[in-house]
C-alpha positions as a printed Julia matrix, in Angstrom:
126×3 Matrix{Float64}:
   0.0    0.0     0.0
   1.2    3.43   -1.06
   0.99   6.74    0.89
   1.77  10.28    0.81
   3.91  12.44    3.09
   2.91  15.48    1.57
   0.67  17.43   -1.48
   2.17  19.64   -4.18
  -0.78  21.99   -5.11
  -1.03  24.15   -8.02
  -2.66  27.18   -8.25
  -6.38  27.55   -9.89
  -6.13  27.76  -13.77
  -8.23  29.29  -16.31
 -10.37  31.04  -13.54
  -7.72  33.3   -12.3
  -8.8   34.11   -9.37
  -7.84  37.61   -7.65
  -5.22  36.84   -4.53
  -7.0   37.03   -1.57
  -8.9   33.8    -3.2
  -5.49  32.12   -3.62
  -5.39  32.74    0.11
  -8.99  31.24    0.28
  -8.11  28.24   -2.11
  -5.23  26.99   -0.31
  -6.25  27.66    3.55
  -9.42  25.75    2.79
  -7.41  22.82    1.41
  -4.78  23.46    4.41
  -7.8   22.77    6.65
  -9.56  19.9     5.03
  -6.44  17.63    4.17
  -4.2   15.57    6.91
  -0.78  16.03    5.03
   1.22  18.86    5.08
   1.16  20.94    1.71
   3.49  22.43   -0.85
   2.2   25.16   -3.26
   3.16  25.31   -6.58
   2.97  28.87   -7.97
   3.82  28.39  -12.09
   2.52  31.34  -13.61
   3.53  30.2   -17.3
   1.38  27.05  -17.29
  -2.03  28.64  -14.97
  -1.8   32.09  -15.85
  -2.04  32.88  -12.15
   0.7   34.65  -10.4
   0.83  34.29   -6.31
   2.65  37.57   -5.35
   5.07  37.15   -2.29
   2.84  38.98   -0.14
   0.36  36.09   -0.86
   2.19  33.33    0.34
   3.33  35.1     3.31
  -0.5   35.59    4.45
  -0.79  31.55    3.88
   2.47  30.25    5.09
   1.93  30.9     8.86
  -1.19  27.73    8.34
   0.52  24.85   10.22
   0.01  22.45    7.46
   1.2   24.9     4.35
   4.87  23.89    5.01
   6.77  25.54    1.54
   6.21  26.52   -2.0
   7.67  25.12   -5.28
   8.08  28.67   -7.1
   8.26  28.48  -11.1
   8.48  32.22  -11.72
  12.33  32.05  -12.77
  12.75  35.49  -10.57
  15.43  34.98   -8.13
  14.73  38.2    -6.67
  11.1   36.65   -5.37
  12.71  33.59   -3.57
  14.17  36.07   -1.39
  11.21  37.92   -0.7
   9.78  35.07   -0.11
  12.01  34.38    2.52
  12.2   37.25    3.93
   8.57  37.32    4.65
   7.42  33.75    5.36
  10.57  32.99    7.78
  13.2   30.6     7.35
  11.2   27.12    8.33
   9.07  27.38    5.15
  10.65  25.74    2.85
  11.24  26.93   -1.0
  12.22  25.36   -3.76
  12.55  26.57   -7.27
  11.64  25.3   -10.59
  14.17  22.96  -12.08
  16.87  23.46   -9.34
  17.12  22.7    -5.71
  17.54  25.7    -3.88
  16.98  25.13   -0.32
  16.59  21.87    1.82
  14.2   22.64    4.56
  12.7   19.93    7.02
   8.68  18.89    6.23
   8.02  17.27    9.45
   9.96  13.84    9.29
  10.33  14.52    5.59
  12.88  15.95    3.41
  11.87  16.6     0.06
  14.63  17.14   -2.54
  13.63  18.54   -6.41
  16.52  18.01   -8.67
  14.71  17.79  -12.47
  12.16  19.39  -13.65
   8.79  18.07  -14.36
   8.69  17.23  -17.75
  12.75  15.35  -17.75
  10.91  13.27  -14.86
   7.69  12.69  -16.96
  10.16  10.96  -19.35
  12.86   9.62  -17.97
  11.73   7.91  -14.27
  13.94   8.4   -11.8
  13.7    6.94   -8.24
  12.14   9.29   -5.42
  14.91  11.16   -3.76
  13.62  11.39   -0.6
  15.78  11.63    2.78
């Protein structure tokens, strides 16, 4: 039997829904599902952009533990940062950027989506 450790949850698509429902959108799911979360904020494939300041209302819910940012803005990542604290985690599209503890669980990102959607790799999980 399989089980997860954590969700990676991308923002709405198609709707694009103003940011205080991004807040909405993920604190509901925060609330209603036992694992800790992960939000994925890829602008180029949604068309919705979480702005710093929108993760940093989110990131103090217990179970929203990091975010998987595919914005290619290095500049954000440190805003990020500097407003969520340095126990949420980040990680960054394509390249691992930080290591930050999930409880019991480290999560490690080291390809992108689509090299792992065709060549499998084992989970790298510590």
């Amino acid at each position: 039997m399989f089980h997860a450790d954590a969700s990676l949850v991308i923002t709405p698509y198609y709707v694009k829904p103003p940011q205080r429902a991004l807040v909405q959108h993920f604190t509901h799911i925060a609330d209603s599902v036992p694992l800790p979360m992960i939000v994925y904020n890829c602008p180029g494939r949604t068309g919705v952009d979480m702005k710093p300041e929108t993760v940093a209302q989110f990131s103090k819910h217990p179970m929203i533990v990091g975010i998987k940012d595919a914005t290619g803005d290095l500049s954000r990542v440190a805003t990020i940062r500097e407003l969520c604290g340095p126990d949420f985690a980040i990680f960054r599209y394509g390249v691992f950027l930080f290591l930050t503890p999930i409880p019991s669980l480290y999560l490690l990102f080291v390809q992108h989506l689509s090299y792992a959607a065709t060549n499998p790799i084992q989970s790298i999980i510590f």
